[in-house]
C-alpha positions, 0 to 999 in steps of 0.5 A, a space after each residue: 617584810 617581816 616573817 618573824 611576829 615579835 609581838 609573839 617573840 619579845 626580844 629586850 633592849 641589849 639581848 644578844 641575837 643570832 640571825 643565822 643564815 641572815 640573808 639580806 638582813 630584815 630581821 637582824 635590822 628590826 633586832 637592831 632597831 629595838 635595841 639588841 646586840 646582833 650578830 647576823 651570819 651567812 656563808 654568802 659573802 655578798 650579802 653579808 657585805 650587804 648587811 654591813 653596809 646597811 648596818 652602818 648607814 643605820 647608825 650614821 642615821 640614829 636608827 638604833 638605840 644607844 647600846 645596841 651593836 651589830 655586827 655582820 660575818 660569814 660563817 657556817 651553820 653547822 660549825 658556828 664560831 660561837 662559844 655555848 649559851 653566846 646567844 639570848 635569841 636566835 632567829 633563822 629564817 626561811 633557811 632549814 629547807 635548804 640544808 642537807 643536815 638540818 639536825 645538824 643546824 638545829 644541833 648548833 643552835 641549840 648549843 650557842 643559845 643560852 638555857 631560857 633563851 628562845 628561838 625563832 624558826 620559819 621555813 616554807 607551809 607544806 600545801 603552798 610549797 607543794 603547789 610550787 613544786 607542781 607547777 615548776 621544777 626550775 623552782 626547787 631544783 637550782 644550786 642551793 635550792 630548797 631540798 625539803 618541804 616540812 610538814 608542821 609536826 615534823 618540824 617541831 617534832 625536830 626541834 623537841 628532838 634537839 633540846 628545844 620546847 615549842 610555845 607557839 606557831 602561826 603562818 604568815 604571807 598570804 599574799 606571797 602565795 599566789 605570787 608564787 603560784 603565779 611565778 612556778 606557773 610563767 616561769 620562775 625567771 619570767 618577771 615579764 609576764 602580765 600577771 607576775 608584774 601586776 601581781 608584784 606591784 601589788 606586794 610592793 604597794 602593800 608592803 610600802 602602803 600597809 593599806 588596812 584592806 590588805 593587812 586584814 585579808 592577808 591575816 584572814 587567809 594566813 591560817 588557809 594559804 600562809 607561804 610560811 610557817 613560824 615556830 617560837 621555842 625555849 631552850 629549857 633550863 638544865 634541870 628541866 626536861 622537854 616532853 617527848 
């Protein structure tokens, strides 16, 4: 399940892409399968032995093109391991909530991306989040939980700050959403509850079946109850400056 819409973000046959705080890896394998040069980088060893593993079974598979190359490390956001413009895309995913110093992350990434390259942030919509923090502290306040609810303009508003010049936004995973409120509302770590359960095999039928019913509401409602919020960014070149 994508959050990234990269009919909106085109990424090119051996471009060189970060997915930052990669997580179990579902951008950075769609990035592969269209042929990039991926690197895929979190601080959770686990997962990142995860993602090397799939990313070896997908070219034992034939998944990715000649010429693309992905690799899977452990690292740290605030202090990537990357020289400056390394990187032609970066993407990072339903991170930045839950960072303490995201200037910091944002600062970093601005650095390692290469002037004219593009970027790629999503973090939780404000109302859908906000109804989640109502229903449940169990949601948010865990280890590692998410620390911060952005509003839109405040995002974006950070990323002109570090450098960045946003060309576009949308919200995405409608029918994420009352999942959510579903679960905020039984228990974060109830999955027995009826309407959790029916509610999830739901989500799993249609990301399996992509059934048109569903791919029409869902984009009907990502304007009104998105549980994400995606915002698209150039990194301009050294002569250019970005608007305040």
């Amino acid at each position: 399940m994508l959050t990234v819409d990269f009919s909106r973000f085109p990424l090119a046959p051996g471009d060189r892409v970060l997915d930052l705080g990669c997580g179990a890896g579902r951008h950075a394998f769609e990035c592969y399968r269209r042929g990039a040069r991926v690197v895929a980088l979190d601080r959770n060893g686990d997962e990142i032995r995860e993602v090397a593993k799939w990313f070896a079974a997908m070219r034992e598979a034939g998944e990715a093109p000649e010429g693309a190359t992905a690799t899977a490390m452990e690292g740290d956001a605030l202090a990537l391991p990357f020289p400056d413009d390394s990187f032609d895309v970066v993407i990072i995913s339903e991170v930045m909530e839950h960072i303490p110093d995201d200037k910091g992350v944002l600062a970093e990434m601005v650095r390692v991306l290469r002037p004219g390259g593009r970027i790629a942030v999503t973090v939780p919509r404000y109302g859908p989040e906000k109804i989640c923090w109502a229903l449940s502290d169990a949601y948010h306040e865990v280890e590692g939980g998410h620390i911060r609810i952005y509003r839109a303009e405040e995002l974006l508003a950070k990323m002109r700050e570090a450098g960045l010049r946003p060309y576009g936004t949308h919200h995405a995973h409608a029918l994420h959403s009352p999942y959510w409120w579903l679960k905020c509302a039984f228990g974060v770590d109830n999955d027995k509850a009826l309407p959790v359960r029916a509610y999830h095999k739901l989500l799993v039928w249609d990301i399996m079946k992509k059934p048109a019913a569903t791919r029409i509401t869902e984009r009907a409602l990502n304007p009104l109850i998105g549980k994400s919020f995606v915002a698209y960014a150039t990194k301009p070149h050294r002569d250019q400056t970005v608007p305040a």
